[in-house]
C-alpha positions as CSV (number, residue, x, y, z in Angstrom):
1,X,1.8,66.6,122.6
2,X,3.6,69.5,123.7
3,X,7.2,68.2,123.7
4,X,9.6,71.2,124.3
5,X,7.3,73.6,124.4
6,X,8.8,77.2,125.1
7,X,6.5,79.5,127.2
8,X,8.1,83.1,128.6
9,X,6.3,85.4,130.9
10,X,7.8,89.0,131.3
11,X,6.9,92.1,133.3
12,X,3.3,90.0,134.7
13,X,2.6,88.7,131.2
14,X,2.6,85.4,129.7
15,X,4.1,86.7,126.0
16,X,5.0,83.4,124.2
17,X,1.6,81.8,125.1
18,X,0.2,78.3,125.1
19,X,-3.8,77.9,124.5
20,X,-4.1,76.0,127.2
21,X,-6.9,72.8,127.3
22,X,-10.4,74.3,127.3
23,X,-13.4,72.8,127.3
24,X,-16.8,73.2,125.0
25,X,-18.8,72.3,122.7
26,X,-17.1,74.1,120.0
27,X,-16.3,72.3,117.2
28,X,-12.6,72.8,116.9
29,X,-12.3,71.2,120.3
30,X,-13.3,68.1,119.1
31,X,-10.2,67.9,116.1
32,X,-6.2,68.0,116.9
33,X,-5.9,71.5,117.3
34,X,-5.4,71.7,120.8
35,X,-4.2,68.4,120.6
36,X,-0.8,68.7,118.3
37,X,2.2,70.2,118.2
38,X,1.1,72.8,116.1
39,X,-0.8,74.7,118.6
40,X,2.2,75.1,120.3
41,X,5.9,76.3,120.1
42,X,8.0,73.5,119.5
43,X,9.8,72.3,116.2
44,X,7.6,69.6,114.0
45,X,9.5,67.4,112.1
46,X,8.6,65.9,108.6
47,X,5.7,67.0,109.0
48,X,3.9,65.1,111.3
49,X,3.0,65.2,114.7
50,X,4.8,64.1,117.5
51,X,4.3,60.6,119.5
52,X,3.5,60.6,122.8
53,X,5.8,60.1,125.1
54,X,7.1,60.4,129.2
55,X,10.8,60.7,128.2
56,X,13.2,63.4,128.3
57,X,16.0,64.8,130.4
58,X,16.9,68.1,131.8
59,X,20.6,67.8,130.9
60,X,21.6,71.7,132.0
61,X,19.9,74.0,134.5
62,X,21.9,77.0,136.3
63,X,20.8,80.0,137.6
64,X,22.7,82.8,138.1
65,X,22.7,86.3,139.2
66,X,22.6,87.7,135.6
67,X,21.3,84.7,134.0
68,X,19.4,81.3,133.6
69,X,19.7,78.5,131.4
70,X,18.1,75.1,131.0
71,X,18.1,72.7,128.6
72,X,16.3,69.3,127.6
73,X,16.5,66.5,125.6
74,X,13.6,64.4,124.5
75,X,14.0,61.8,122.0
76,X,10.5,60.4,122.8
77,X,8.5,62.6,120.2
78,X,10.5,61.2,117.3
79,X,12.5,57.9,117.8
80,X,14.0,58.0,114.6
81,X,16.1,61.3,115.7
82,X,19.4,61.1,117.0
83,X,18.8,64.4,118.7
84,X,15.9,66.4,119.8
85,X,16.8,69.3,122.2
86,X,16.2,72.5,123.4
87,X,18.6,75.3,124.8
88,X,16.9,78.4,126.8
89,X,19.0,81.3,128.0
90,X,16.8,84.3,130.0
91,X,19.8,87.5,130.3
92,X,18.5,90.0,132.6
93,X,18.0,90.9,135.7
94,X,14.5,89.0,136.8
95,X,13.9,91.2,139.8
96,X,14.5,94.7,138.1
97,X,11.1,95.8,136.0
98,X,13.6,98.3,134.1
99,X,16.1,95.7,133.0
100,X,16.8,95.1,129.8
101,X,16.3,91.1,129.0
102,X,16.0,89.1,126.2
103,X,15.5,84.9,125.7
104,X,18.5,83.0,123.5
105,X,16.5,79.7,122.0
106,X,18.1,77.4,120.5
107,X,16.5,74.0,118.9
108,X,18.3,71.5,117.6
109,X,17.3,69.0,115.8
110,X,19.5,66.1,114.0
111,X,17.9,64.0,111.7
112,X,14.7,63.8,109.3
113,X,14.3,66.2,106.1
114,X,12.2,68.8,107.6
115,X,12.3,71.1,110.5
116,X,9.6,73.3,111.3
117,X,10.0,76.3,114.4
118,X,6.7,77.4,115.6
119,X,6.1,80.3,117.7
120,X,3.0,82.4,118.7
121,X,2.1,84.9,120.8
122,X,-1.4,86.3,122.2
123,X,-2.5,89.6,124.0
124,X,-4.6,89.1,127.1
125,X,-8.5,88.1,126.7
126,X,-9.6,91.7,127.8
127,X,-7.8,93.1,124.9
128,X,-7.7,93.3,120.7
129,X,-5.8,90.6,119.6
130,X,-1.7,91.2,118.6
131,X,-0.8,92.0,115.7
132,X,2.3,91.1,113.9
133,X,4.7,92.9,111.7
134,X,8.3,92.1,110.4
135,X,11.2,93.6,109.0
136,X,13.5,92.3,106.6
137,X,10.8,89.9,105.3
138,X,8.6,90.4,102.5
139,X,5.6,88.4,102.6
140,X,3.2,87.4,100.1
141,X,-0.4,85.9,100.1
142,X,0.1,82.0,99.9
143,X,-2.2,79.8,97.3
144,X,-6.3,80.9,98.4
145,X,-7.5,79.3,100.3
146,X,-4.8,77.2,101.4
147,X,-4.3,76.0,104.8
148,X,-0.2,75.0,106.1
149,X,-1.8,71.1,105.7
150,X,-2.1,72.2,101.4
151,X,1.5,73.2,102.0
152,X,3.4,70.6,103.6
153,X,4.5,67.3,102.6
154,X,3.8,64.3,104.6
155,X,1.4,66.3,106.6
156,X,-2.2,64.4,107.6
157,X,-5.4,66.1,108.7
158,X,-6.0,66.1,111.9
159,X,-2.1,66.7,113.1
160,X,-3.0,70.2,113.6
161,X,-1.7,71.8,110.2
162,X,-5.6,72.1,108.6
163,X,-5.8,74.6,111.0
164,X,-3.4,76.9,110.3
165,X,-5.0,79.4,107.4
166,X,-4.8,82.4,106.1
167,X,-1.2,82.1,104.9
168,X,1.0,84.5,103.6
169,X,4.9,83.1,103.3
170,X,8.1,84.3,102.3
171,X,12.0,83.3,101.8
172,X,15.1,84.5,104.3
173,X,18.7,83.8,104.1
174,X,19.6,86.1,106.4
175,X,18.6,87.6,109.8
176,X,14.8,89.2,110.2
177,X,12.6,90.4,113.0
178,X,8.7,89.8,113.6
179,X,6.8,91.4,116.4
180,X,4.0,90.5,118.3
181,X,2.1,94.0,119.5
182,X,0.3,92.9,122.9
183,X,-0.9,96.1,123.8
184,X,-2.6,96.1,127.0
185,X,-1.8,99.0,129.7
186,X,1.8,98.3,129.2
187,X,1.6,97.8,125.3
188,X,4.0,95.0,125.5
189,X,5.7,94.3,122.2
190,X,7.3,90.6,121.8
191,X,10.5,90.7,119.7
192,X,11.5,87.8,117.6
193,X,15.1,88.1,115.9
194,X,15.7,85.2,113.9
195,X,19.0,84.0,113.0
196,X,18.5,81.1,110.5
197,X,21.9,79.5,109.7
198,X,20.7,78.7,106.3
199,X,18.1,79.1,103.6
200,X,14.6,79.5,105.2
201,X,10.9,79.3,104.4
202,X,8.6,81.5,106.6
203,X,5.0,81.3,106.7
204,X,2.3,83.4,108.9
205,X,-1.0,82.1,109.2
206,X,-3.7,82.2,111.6
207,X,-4.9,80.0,113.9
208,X,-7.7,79.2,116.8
209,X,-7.2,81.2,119.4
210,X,-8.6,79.9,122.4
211,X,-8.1,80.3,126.0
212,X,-11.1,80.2,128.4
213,X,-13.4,77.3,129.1
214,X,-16.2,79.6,127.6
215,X,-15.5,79.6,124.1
216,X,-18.8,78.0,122.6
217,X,-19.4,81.4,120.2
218,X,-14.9,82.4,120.3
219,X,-13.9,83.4,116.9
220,X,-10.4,84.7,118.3
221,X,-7.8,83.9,116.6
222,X,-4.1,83.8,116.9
223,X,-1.0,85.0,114.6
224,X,1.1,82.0,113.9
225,X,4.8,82.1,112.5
226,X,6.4,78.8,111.0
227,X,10.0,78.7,109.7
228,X,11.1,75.8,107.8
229,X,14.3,74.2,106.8
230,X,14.4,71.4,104.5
């Protein structure tokens, strides 16, 4: 359940990360965490998870020397959509460490009442955790105790949103930046600059974290960003 699902690697590290299928005895395992949408970074709509599904299209792929850019359609996930798509541009030069480069993502969506763009990012295992900051944003601590399932209409348990926790949220109507601090021996920082077209609810929450097949006793967690349109 990982329809559209953006994952970018740069300079030897994987920064907009997935958390991959491991397996334990750990309780989470055994819910939809890993299982839904929400674990990774893809758009939920209304709500609820999506179906799934072995359709989809790649309806653009170039490469060039400058650039490359792909895009796909995949109606599968919600049928009652009349489009579900995603646009990826990487600018740079790949091959040239001191390039500057920088993704374009665009997801469009047309249809339902609620839109939901998730992105995360994690350090490597062998380091602290990122942290996130933003500018042009003012957060502020969500209900206690709430979790993004307390907080969204039409959600269920066990689509993934119960696990999202911690919340602080905020409103945008205008352009805003969050980054992800991956440290590391490079101390990679992953820059997000949103550019919502409209009136926008953010919320940051954590999540599970977990990577490694070992994770009986992992308490890592993950910094999750949701933007919603309605």
């Amino acid at each position: 359940l990982d329809h559209l699902n953006l994952l970018y690697y740069s300079l030897g590290q994987e920064l907009v990360t997935d958390i991959g299928y491991p397996a334990s005895a750990d309780p989470v395992q055994k819910t939809w965490w890993r299982g839904s949408a929400a674990s990774h970074n893809t758009v939920f709509v209304d709500g609820r998870n999506q179906r799934r599904s072995s359709k989809g299209d790649v309806v653009v792929f170039a490469d060039t020397p400058t650039s490359q850019i792909v895009q796909m359609r995949d109606l599968g996930p919600y049928p009652t959509l009349t489009d579900y798509r995603r646009t990826v541009v990487l600018v740079g030069q790949p091959d040239d460490a001191n390039a500057p480069r920088y993704l374009v993502d665009v997801f469009h969506v047309a249809g339902g009442s609620m839109h939901d763009y998730l992105l995360h990012a994690q350090a490597r295992e062998d380091v602290s955790p990122a942290v996130l900051a933003v500018e042009g944003l003012r957060l502020q601590a969500a209900e206690a105790s709430a979790s993004l399932l307390d907080l969204t209409p039409g959600a269920r348990e066990r689509e993934g949103y119960e696990h999202i926790t911690d919340l602080r949220t905020g409103q945008v109507t205008q352009p805003w930046e969050a980054r992800w601090n991956a440290g590391g021996e490079r101390n990679l920082v992953l820059r997000l600059i949103r550019l919502p077209q409209s009136s926008e609810t953010v919320f940051v929450g954590q999540a599970p974290g977990h990577r490694k097949g070992s994770i009986r006793t992992n308490t890592r967690k993950l910094t999750k960003l949701i933007c919603r349109r309605q």
